[in-house]
C-alpha positions in Angstrom: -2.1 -11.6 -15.6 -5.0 -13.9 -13.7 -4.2 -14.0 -10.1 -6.4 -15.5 -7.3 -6.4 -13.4 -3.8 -6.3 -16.6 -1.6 -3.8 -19.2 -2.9 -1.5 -19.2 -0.2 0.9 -16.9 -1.7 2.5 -14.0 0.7 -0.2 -10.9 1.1 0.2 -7.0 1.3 -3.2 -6.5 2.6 -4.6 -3.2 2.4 -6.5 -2.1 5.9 -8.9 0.4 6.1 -9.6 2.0 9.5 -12.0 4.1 11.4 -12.2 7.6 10.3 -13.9 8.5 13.4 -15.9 6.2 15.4 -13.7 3.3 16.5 -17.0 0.6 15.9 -16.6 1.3 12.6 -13.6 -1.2 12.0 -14.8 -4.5 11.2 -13.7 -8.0 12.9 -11.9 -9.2 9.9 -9.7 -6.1 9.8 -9.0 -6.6 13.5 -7.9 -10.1 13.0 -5.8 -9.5 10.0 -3.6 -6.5 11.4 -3.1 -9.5 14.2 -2.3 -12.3 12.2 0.7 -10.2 9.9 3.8 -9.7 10.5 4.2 -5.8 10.6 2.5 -3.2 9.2 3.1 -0.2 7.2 1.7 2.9 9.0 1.4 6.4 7.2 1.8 7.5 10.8 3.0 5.0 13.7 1.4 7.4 16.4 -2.0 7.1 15.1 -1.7 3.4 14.6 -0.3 2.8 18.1 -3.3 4.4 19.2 -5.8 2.2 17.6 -3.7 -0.9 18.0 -3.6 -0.5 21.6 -7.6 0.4 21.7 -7.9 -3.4 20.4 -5.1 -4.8 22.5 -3.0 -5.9 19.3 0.9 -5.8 19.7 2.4 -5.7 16.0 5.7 -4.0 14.6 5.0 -0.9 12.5 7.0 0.6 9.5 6.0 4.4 9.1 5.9 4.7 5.7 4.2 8.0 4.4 4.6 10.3 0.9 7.8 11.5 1.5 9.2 7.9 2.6 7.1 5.0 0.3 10.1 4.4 -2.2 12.3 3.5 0.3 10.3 1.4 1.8 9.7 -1.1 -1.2 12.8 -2.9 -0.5 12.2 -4.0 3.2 8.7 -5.2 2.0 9.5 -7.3 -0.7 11.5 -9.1 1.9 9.2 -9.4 4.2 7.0 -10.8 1.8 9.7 -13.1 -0.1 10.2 -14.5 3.9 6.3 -15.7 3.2 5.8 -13.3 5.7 2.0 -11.6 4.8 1.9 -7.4 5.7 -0.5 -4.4 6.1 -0.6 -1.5 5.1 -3.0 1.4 7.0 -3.7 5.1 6.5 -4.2 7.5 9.2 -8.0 6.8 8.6 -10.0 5.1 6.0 -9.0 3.3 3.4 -5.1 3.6 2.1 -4.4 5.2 -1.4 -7.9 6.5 -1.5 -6.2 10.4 -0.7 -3.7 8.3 1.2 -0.4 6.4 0.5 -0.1 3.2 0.3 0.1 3.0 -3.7 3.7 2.6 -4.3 3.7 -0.4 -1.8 1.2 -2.2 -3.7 2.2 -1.2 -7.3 5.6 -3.0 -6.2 4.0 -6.1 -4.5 2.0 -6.7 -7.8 5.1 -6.3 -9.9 6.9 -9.2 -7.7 4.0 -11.6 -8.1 2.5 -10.9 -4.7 -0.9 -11.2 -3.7 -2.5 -7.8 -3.3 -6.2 -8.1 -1.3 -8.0 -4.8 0.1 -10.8 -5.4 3.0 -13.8 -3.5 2.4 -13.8 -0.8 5.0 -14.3 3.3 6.3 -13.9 5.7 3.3 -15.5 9.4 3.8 -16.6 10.4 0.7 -19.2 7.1 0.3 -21.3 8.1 3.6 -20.5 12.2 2.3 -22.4 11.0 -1.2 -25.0 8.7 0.5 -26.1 11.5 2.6 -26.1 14.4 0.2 -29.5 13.8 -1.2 -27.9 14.8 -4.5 -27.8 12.1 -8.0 -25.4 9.1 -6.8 -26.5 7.1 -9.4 -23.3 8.5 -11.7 -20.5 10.0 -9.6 -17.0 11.3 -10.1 -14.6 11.3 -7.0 -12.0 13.9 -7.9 -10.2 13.9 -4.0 -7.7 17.1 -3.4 -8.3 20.0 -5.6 -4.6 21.3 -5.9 -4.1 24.1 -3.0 -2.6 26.8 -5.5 -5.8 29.0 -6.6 -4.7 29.6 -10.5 -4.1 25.5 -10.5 -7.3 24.8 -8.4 -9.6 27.1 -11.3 -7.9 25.1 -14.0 -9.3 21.9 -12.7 -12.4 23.6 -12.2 -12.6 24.8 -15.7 -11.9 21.1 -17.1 -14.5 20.0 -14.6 -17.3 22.2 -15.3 -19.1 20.7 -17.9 -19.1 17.6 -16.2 -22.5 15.6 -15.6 -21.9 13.7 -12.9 -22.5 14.4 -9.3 -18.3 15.6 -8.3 -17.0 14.9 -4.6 -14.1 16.4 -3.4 -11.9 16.0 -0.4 -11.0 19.7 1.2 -9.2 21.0 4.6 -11.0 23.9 6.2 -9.0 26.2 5.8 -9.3 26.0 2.3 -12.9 25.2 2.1 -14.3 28.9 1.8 -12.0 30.1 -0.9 -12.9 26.6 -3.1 -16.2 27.6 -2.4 -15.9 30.8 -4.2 -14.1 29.3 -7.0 -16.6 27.0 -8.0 -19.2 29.6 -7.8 -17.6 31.6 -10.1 -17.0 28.7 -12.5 -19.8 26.2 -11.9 -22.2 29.4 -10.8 -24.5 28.6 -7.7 -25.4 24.5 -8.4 -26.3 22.5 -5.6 -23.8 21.2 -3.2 -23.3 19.3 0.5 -20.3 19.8 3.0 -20.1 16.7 4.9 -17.7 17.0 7.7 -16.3 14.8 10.6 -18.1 12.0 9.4 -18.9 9.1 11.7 -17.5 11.7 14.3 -19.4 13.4 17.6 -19.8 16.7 16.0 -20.6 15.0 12.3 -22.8 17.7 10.1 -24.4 17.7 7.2 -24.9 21.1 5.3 -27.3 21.1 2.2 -27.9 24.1 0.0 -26.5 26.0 -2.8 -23.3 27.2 -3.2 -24.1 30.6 -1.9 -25.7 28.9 1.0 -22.5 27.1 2.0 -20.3 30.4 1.6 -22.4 31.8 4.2 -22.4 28.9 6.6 -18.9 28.0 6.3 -17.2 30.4 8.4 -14.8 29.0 10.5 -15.7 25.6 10.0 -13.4 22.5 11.3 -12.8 18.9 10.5 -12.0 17.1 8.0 -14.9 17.7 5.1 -16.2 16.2 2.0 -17.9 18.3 -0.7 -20.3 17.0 -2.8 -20.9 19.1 -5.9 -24.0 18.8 -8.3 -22.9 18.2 -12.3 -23.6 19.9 -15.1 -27.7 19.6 -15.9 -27.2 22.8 -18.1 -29.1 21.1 -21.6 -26.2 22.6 -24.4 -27.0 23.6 -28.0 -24.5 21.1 -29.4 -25.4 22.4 -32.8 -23.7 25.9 -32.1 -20.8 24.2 -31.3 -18.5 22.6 -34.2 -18.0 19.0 -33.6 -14.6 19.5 -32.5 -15.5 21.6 -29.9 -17.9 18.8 -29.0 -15.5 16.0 -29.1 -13.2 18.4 -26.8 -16.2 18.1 -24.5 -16.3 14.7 -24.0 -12.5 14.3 -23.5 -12.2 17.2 -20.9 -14.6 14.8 -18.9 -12.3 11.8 -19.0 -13.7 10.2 -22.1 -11.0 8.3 -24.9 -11.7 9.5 -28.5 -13.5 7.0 -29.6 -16.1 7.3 -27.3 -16.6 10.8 -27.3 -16.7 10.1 -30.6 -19.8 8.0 -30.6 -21.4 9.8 -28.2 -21.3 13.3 -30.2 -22.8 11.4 -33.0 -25.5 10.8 -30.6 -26.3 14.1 -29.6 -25.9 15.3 -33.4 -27.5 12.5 -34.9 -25.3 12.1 -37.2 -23.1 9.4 -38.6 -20.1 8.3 -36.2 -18.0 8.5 -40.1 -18.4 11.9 -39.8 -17.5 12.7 -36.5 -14.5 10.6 -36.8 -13.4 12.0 -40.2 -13.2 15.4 -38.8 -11.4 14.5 -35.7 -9.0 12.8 -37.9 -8.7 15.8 -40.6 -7.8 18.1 -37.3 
């Protein structure tokens, strides 16, 4: 389905907002969180907050994780009123982390127009700052919070390339540390934290470095993980266990496919013949 952004069709626009510094909103944001009808706030406190910092009076709809499906009903009215809404995180850009995603799968199933301003997200000014390869990046968000679960996605992420950014509360930060040391061993990595804030900080080092400096540390943090530059002995593996590789990163079959016939030099018929046999 081919649908243009601005052809006068009722809008769920999706807001980002500061995550810190209040400059950091941008004039088209402010004038769209005027110009709607209500907005959907993932909480109405924080909202009020920043609405009343730019003198804008606007009905809000707390609509959060535990309360998004119920909330699909009253916006499709809004919307089939011709009414355009927002949608806004507690800070930075909704869904990224955030709710917000339920509102707009539904809006794009009822033919709505779905637009998202450019706008505050943490982990772009956490990987621009880093100093480590951004020229291929994953962003994984929230490790799950139950250890055993947390060292499973660690496991499927440790052969990984590309530079790995994660999203972490501090009082979790230490013990994800020390998981990805003992998985990933003691690569290079960045805590970012309270970005655009006062006390912003930027900590650069290896893994063991961090463990050491993060002791009692606050805000809210971004950790940006080096990839994989280990160079592997494909030939010791069999090319199953080199196609399993590729998918643990994310790839389909058929590329992993091509790409171990790459690295083996051999012909993709093989490859794809004994993936097929398994």
């Amino acid at each position: 389905m081919k649908q243009k952004s601005y052809d006068g069709r009722p809008t769920l626009y999706i807001v980002p907002t500061p995550i810190g510094n209040m400059e950091d909103i941008t004039f088209r944001a402010i004038n769209i969180l005027k110009s709607v009808e209500v907005i959907f706030a993932e909480d109405t406190r924080e909202t009020r907050s920043l609405l009343k910092h730019f003198n804008i009076q606007k009905k809000l709809i707390s609509s959060h994780l535990y309360n998004e499906d119920g909330n699909c009903k009253q916006e499709i009215e809004y919307l089939e009123q011709g009414k355009d809404i927002a949608v806004v995180s507690d800070r930075g850009t909704p869904i990224i982390s955030d709710p917000g995603y339920i509102l707009v799968k539904e809006a794009i199933k009822n033919n709505f127009n779905v637009v998202c301003l450019p706008g505050a997200t943490a982990f772009v000014p956490g990987l621009v700052t880093s100093g480590l390869d951004n020229n291929h990046f994953t962003f994984y968000g929230f490790l799950n919070s139950k250890e055993s679960k947390r060292k499973k996605e660690l496991e499927d992420l440790k052969e990984h390339k590309y530079t790995l950014i994660f999203y972490e509360a501090p009082h979790r930060i230490l013990k994800t540390l020390k998981n990805i040391q003992s998985i990933f061993g003691n690569r290079q990595a960045v805590i970012a934290r309270e970005i655009s804030k006062k006390y912003e900080e930027i900590i650069r080092g290896n893994i063991d470095y961090l463990i050491k400096e993060c002791e009692n540390i606050k805000g809210e943090i971004v950790l940006i993980v080096e990839g994989n530059k280990e160079e592997k002995d494909y030939n010791s593996l069999s090319i199953l266990d080199h196609i399993s590789l590729y998918l643990k990163e994310g790839k389909d079959s058929k590329e992993a496919i091509k790409l171990v016939a790459k690295d083996r030099n051999i012909p993709k018929s093989k490859v794809y013949k004994e993936f097929h046999l398994k």
